[in-house]
N, C-alpha and C positions, 0 to 999 in steps of 0.2 A: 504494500500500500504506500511507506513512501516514496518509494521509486516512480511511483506514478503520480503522486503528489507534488515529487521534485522534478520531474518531466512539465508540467502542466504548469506548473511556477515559472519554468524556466521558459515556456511557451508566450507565456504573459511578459514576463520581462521583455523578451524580443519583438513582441506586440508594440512594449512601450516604445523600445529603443526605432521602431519603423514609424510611427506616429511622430517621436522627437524627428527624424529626420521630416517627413512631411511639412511639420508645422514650422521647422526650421529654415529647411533650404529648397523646401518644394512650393509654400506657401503662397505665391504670385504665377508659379508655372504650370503648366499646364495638367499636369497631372494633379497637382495642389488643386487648382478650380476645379476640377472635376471632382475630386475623392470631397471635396469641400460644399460642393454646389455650389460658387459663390462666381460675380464678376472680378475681369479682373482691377478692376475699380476699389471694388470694397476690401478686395486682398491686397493691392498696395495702400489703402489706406489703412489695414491693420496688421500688415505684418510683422511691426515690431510685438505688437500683443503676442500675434502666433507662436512668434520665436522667445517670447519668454512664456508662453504655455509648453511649447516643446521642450525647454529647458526643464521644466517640470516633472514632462512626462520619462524626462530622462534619469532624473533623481530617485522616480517610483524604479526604475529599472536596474537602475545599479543597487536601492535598496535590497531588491529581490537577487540580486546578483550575492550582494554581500552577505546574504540569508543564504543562499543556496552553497555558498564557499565554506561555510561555516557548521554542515551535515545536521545532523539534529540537533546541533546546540546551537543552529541558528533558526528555529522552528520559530518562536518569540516575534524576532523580527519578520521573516517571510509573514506571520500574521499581521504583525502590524503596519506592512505597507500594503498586504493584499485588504486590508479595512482601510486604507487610504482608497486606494484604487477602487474600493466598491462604493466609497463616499461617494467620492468623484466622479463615478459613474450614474450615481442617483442623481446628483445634483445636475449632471451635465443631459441626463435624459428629461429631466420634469423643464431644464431654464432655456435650453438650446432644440433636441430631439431625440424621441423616443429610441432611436437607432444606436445611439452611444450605451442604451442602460444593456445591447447586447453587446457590444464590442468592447465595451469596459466590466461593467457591472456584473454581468451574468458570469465570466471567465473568473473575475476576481470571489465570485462568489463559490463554483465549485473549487478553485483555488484554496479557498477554507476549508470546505469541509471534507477533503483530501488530507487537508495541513492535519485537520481536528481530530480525523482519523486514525493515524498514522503512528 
């Protein structure tokens, strides 16, 4: 069980560290408007926001990183950035769209109960 708990963590972290790149260097490009639905208008007007949201989503990643380096004596932390990343996915699904409570939210959540398991 935690082999598949620290697979699944480690799946997330790489989630995040793909999103930091997005929100960082893809965020006015074309792929950025697309994965974003946005013009490119409203992305050069916010992409300094973006790129300190990706910086974010990059901290949630190396947390998970530094949890997973750390084998079951790093269980503690892996929970408490995957209870980051499920905040953050509530909140990003009810304030922005429903789409983020699966691509953050729902991951971070079997995330836990892998962790809890385990």
């Amino acid at each position: 069980m935690s082999t598949i708990a620290n697979v699944i963590v480690g799946l997330i972290a790489l989630l995040h560290i793909y999103i930091l790149f997005l929100e960082m260097f893809l965020w006015d490009k074309p792929t950025g408007l697309r994965v974003f639905k946005q013009t490119r208008e409203v992305a050069t007007a916010s992409k300094v926001l973006a790129a300190n949201q990706g910086l974010y989503n990059g901290f949630l990643a190396a947390g998970l990183i530094w949890g997973l380096s750390l084998g079951s004596g790093g269980n503690a932390i892996k929970v408490f950035f995957l209870c980051c990343i499920l905040v953050a996915g509530i909140y990003g699904a009810v304030t922005v769209g429903r789409k983020i409570l699966f691509i953050q939210a729902v991951p971070a959540a079997i995330g836990l109960v892998f962790i809890l398991l385990s």
